[in-house]
C-alpha positions, 0 to 999 in steps of 0.5 A, a space after each residue: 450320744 451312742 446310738 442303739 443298733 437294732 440286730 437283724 431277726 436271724 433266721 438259724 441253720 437248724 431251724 430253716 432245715 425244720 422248715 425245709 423238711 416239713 415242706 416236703 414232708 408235706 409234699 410227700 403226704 399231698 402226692 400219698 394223698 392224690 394218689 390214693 384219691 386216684 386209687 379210690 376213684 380207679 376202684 369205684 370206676 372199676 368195682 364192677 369188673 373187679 367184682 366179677 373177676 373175683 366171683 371168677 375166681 371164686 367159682 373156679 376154686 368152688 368148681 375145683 373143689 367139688 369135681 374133687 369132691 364129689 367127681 374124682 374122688 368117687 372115681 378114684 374109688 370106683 376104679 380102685 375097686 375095679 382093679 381089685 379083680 385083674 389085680 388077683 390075677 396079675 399077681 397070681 401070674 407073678 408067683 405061678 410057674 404053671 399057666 402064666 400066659 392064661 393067668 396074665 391074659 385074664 388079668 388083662 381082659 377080665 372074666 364073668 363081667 368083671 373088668 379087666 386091666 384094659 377096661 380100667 385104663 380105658 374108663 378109668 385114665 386119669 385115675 391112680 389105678 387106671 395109671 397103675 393099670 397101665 404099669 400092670 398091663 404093660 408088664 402082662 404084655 411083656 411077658 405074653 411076648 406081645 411086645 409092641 403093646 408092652 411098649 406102648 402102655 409101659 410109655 403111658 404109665 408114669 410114677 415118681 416113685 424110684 422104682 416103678 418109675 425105673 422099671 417101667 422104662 427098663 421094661 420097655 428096654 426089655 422089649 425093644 430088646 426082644 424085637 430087635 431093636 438094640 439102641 433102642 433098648 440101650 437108651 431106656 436101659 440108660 435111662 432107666 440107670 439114671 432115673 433115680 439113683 439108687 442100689 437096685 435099679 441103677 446098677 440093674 440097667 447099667 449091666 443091661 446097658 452094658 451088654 446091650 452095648 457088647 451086642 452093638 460092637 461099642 466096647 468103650 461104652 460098655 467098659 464105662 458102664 461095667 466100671 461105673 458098677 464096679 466104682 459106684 455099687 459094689 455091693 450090689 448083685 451086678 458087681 460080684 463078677 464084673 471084673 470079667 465084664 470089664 476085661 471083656 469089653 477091654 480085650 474085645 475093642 483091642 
């Protein structure tokens, strides 16, 4: 009699893999879930701290946000207001070709109890008016001939702006200059060209550097900036006459 072979319960290939992925799956979920249980009990062992961190946090944006407010911004008017006064002067000073020294000092000091340029940098520093204060006052300086004071409230002023920023370090050039102070004022000359390429300031000092460069016998420097006039701003009122500046400075160092 033929005997009945009982097959083997095989277990297939695709269904042991199902398995395999289930378990660590499994595995994945029970270290999600330990870690977040140790999340959650670092937090409720943690909560004070992190609740006084954020009330922290709270109340310096809270602070920032009323010293803007109810501190800077007044001030910002006030010193505005204040600079409304030597500014009349200053700029009187600038268009008049008949008491300039009077006009730029009363700018500078004030009269009948109004501040002047002085006042307003000293109260008012860290405002925009007691920085442009410092611009203004620099320049009045300058053109009173007291240079060191033109160089230290030039060096304190400070501005993004292509032109204010670039005039106030060709200024200080301006009075090094004036004292004596040759390489000195090449530098700020040199800084003044490059601090933002444009087609007024740069080739401006570029021409100041180029003969402050003659002064100090270093031709090859100063050919490098008449050229770079000439290459780089043609069109500007530096570049009309160049070419002379050029072949100067390349006979002299001959």
């Amino acid at each position: 009699m033929a005997t009945y072979k009982k097959k083997g319960n095989k277990v297939k290939k695709g269904s042991q893999v199902s398995l395999e992925d289930q378990s660590t799956t499994a595995e994945v979920f029970n270290t999600l879930d330990d870690t977040a249980s140790r999340s959650e009990q670092w937090v409720e062992k943690n909560q004070k701290i992190i609740f006084t961190g954020l009330i922290a946090v709270a109340a310096i944006i809270l602070a920032y946000l009323a010293y803007n407010k109810y501190i800077l911004e007044p001030k910002e008017t006030e010193a505005a207001d204040e600079l409304s006064y030597p500014k009349a002067y200053f700029e009187q000073a600038q268009n008049s070709t008949s008491e300039i020294d009077s006009l730029y000092n009363l700018s500078l000091n004030g009269a009948d109890g109004k501040y002047g340029l002085i006042d307003i940098v000293d109260n008012y520093s860290n405002t925009k008016a007691g920085n442009l204060a410092k611009y203004m006052s620099g320049i009045a300086y300058l053109k009173t001939g007291d240079y060191e004071n033109a160089i230290k409230y030039l060096n304190d002023f400070s501005s993004d702006d292509e032109m204010l920023g670039a005039l106030a370090l060709g200024n200080i050039g301006d009075a090094f200059a004036e004292i004596d102070q040759p390489k000195e004022a090449l530098q700020y000359y040199i800084d003044a060209a490059n601090y933002k390429d444009n087609n007024f300031t740069s080739p401006l000092y570029l021409f100041k550097a180029g003969n402050t460069a003659m002064e100090l016998k270093e031709f090859d420097k100063a050919e490098d900036y008449f050229t770079k006039i000439k290459d780089d701003y043609s069109k500007s009122e530096e570049a009309k006459n160049i070419n002379i500046y050029i072949q100067r400075a390349q006979f002299t160092k001959e």
